[in-house]
C-alpha positions as CSV (number, residue, x, y, z in Angstrom):
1,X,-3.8,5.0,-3.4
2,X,-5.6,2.9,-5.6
3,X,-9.6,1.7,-6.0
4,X,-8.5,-0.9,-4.0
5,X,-7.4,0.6,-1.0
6,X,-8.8,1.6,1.7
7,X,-7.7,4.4,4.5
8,X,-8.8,3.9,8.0
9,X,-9.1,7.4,9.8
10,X,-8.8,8.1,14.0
11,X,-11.1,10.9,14.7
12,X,-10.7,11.9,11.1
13,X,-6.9,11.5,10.8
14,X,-5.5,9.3,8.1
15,X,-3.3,6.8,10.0
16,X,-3.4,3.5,8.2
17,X,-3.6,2.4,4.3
18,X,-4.8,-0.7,3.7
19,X,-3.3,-2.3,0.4
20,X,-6.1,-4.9,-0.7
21,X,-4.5,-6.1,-3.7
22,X,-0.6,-5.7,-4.3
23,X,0.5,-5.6,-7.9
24,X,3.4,-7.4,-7.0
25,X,5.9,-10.7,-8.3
26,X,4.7,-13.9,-6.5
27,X,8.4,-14.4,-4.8
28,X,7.0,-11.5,-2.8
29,X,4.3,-13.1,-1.5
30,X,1.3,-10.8,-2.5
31,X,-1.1,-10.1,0.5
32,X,-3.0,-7.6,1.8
33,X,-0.9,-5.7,4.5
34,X,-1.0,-1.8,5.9
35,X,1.5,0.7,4.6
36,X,2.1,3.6,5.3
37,X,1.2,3.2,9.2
38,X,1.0,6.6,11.1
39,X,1.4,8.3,14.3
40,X,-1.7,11.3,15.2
41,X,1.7,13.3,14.9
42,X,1.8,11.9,11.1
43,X,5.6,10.2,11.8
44,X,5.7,6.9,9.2
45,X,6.0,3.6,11.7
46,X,5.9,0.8,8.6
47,X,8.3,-0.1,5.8
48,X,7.5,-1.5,2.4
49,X,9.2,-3.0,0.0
50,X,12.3,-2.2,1.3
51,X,16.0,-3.2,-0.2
52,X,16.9,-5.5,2.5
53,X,13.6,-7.4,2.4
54,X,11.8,-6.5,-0.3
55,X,8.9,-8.9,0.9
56,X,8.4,-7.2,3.9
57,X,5.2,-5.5,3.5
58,X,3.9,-3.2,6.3
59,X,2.3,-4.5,9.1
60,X,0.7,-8.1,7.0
61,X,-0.3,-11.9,8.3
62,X,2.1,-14.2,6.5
63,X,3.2,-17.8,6.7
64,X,6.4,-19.4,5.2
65,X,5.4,-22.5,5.3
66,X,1.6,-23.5,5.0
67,X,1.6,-26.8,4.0
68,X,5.2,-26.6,1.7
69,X,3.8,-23.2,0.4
70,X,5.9,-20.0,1.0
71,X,3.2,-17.2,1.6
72,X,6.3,-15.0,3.1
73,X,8.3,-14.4,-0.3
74,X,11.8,-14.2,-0.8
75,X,13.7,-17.6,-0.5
76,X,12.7,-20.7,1.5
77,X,14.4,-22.1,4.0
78,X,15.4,-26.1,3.4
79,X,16.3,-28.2,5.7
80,X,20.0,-29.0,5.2
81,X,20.1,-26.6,1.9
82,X,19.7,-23.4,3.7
83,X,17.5,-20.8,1.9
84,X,16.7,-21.9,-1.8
85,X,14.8,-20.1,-4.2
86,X,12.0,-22.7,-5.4
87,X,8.7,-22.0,-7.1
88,X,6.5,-22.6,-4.1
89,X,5.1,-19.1,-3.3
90,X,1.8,-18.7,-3.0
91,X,-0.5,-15.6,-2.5
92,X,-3.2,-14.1,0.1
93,X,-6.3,-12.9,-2.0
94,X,-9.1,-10.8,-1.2
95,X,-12.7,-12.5,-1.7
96,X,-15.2,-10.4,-0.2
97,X,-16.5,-7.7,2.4
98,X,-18.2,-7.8,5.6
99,X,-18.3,-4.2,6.4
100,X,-16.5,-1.3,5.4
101,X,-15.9,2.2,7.3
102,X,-13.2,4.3,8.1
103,X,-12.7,3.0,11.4
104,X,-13.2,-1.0,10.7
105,X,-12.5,-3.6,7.7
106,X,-14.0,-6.9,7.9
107,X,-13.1,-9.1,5.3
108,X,-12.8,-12.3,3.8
109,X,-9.4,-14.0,2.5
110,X,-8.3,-17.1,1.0
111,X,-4.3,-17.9,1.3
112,X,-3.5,-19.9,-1.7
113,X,-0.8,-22.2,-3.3
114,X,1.3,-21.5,-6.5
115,X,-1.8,-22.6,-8.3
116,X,-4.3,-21.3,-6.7
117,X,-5.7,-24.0,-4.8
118,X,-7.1,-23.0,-1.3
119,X,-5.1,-24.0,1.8
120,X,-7.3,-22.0,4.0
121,X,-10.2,-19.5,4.5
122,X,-9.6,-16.3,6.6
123,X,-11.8,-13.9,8.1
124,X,-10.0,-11.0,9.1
125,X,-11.2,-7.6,10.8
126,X,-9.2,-4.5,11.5
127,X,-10.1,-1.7,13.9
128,X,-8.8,1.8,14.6
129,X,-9.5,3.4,17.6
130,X,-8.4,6.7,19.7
131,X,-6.3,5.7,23.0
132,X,-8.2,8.3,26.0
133,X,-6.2,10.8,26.3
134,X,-4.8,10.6,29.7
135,X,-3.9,7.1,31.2
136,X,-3.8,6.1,34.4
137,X,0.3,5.3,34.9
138,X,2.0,4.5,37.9
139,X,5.2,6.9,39.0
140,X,6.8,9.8,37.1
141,X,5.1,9.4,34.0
142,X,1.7,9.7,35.2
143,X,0.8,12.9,33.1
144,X,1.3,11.0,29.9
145,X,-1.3,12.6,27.3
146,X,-1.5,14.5,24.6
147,X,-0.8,17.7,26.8
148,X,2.5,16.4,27.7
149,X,4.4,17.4,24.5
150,X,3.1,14.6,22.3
151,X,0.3,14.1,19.8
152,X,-0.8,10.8,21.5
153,X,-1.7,7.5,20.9
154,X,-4.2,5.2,18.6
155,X,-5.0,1.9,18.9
156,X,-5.0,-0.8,15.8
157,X,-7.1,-4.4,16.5
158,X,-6.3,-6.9,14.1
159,X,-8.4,-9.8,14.7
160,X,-8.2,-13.0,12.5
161,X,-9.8,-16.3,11.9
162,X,-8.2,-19.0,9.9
163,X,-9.9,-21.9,9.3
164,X,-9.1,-25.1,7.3
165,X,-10.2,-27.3,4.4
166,X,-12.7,-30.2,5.7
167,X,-10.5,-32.8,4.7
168,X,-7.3,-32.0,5.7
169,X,-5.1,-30.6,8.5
170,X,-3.2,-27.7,7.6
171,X,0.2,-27.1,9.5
172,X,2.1,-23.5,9.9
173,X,6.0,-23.6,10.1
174,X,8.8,-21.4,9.8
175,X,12.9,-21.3,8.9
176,X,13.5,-22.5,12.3
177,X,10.8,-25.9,12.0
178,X,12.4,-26.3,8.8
179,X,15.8,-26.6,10.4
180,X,17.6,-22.9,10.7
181,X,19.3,-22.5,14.0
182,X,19.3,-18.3,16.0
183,X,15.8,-18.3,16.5
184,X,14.8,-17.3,12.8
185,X,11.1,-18.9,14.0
186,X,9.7,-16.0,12.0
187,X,5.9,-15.7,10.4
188,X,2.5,-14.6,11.7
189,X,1.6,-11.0,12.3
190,X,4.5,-9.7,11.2
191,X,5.2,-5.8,11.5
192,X,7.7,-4.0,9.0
193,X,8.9,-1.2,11.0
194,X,11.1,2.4,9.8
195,X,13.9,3.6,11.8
196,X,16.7,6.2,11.3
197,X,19.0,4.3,13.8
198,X,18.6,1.0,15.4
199,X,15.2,1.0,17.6
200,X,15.1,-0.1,21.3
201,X,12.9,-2.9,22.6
202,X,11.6,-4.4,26.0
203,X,8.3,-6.1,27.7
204,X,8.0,-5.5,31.5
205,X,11.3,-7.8,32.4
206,X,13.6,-8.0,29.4
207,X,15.5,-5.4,27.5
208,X,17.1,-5.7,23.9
209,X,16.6,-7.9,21.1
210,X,18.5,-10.8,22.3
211,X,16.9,-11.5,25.6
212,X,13.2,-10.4,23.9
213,X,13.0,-12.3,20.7
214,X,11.7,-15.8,21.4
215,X,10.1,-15.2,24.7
216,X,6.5,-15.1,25.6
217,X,6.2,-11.9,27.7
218,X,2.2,-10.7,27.2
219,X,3.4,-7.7,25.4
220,X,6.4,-6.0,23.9
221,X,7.3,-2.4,22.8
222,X,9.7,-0.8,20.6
223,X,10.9,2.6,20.4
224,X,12.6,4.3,17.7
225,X,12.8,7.4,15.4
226,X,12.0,7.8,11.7
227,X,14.3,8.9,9.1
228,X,12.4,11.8,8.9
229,X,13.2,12.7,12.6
230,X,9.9,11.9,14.1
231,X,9.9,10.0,17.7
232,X,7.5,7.2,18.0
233,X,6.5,3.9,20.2
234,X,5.0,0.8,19.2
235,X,3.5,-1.4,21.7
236,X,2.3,-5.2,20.7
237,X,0.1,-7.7,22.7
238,X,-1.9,-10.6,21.4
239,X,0.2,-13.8,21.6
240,X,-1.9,-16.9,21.0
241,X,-1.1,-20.3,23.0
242,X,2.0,-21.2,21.9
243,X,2.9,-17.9,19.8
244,X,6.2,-16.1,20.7
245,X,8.0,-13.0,20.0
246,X,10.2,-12.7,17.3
247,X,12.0,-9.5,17.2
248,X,14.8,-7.9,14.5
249,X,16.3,-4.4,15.7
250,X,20.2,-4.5,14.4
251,X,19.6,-6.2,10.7
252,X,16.2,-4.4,10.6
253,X,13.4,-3.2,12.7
254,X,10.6,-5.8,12.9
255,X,8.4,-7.5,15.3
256,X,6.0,-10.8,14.7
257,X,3.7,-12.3,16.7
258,X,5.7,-16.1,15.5
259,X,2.7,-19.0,14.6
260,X,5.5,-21.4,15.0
261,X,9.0,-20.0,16.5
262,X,10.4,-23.9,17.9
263,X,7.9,-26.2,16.8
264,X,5.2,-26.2,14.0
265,X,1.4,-25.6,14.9
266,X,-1.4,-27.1,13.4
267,X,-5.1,-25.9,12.7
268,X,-6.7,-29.4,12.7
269,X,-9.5,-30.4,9.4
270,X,-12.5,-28.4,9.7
271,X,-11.9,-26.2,12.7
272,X,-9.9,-22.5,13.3
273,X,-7.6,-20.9,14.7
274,X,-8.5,-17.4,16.2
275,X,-5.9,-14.8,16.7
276,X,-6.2,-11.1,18.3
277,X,-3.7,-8.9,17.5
278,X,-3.4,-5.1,19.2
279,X,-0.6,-2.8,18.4
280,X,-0.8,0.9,20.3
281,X,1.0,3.4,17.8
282,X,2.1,6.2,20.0
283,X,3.6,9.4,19.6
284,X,6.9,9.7,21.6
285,X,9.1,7.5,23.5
286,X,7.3,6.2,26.1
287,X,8.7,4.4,29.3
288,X,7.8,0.9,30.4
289,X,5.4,1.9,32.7
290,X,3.6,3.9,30.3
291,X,3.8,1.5,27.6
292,X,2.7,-1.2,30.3
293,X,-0.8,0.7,31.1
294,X,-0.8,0.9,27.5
295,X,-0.8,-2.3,26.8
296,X,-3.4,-3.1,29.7
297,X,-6.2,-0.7,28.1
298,X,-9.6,-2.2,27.5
């Protein structure tokens, strides 16, 4: 870790880093973003850095295109070029706290172009919190808990405003708004995962990546095992009108809550756009019941 950093803690376990300020090249689209991401059990659930993507970062919010500025890294998609590398990254900065504990960040952001200019403002808050141990699940897996044979679950609340400049709108797109075709409609909350073998994934009606990614289900799990051996499951909710699921198992694991998977989305001058993001990081894979009542806790 460095000063920067900042560890949250679940009843005194370390389960998240929070990397404030990345020393990294701007095609890698510096931001804040959590890594590594723990079960209670202590099994690794993000990727950083990684050779495939070496942008992907953790769990992070990023944009590809904010206004014609790549806050994603790597190469940006062009319409009818395909993806080009092109000086038009931009970074996420730190500018200030709120609060600080180990169970809750609250911070302040600006996302800015390649020089530095401010495209918009972001307060952004992140919460850790134990999931009770015993959950009220329908059928065979009722006695899900801790005392089943796993370490159990936490829960992580991202929640984020973005806001824009006065004077003008600000409009969020991705590869597939700029014109690539299979549902690439990547960028948002974007989650780097770590798996051994290809992970599984499903919402309550759908199974696999090709029936999940692009769909609006109100949430989506994923199950895998780390390189290390350790079993976990990942459960997301937290789309936003109009959001969608973008979801990578067979190139790499990832899910991201997608700002604009078909069309682009715009935060209008002046006003914000408020986004609630939950993932339950649980120890274990869990059914779909299980990760259903999950999913549903309050």
């Amino acid at each position: 870790m460095t000063a920067d950093d900042q560890e949250l803690l679940v009843d005194g376990t370390p389960v998240a880093r929070y990397v404030l300020a990345p020393d990294l090249d701007a095609t890698h689209g510096p931001r804040p973003y959590l890594h590594p991401v723990r079960t209670l059990a202590g099994t690794r659930v993000t990727d950083a850095l990684p050779a495939d993507h070496v942008w992907h970062l953790g769990a992070s919010l990023a944009v590809q295109d904010v206004n014609g500025t790549n806050l994603w890294g790597g190469r940006t998609y062009v319409r009818d070029l395909g993806y080009t590398w092109r000086a038009d990254h931009g970074r996420i900065v730190h500018t200030g706290w709120n609060h600080r504990s180990t169970d809750r960040l609250d911070h302040l952001l600006h996302w800015c172009d390649p020089t530095g200019a401010v495209l918009l403002t972001e307060r952004r808050t992140l919460t850790a919190t134990a999931v009770p141990e015993h959950v009220d699940v329908p059928g065979p897996d009722s006695a899900w808990s801790p005392a089943s044979g796993r370490a159990g679950a936490w829960r992580l609340d991202v929640d984020s405003v973005l806001t824009a400049p006065a004077d003008r709108d600000v409009v969020l797109g991705s590869p597939a708004t700029n014109g690539r075709p299979g549902g690439a409609g990547y960028g948002g909350f974007f989650w780097r995962a770590v798996a051994g073998e290809p992970p599984e994934v499903f919402t309550a009606t759908r199974v696999g990546e090709e029936r999940v990614n692009g769909c609006a289900d109100p949430w989506l799990a994923m199950t895998g095992r780390s390189p290390e051996g350790g079993a976990y499951t990942l459960v997301f909710s937290g789309l936003g009108a109009g959001d969608r699921w973008f979801v990578r198992t067979t190139m790499y694991p990832g899910v991201c809550v997608a700002f604009a998977f078909a069309r682009t989305a715009t935060i209008p001058a002046g006003t914000s756009r408020r986004n609630h993001h939950r993932v339950v990081i649980a120890d274990g894979i869990l059914t779909v019941d299980t990760a259903a009542a999950l999913a549903d806790l309050r």
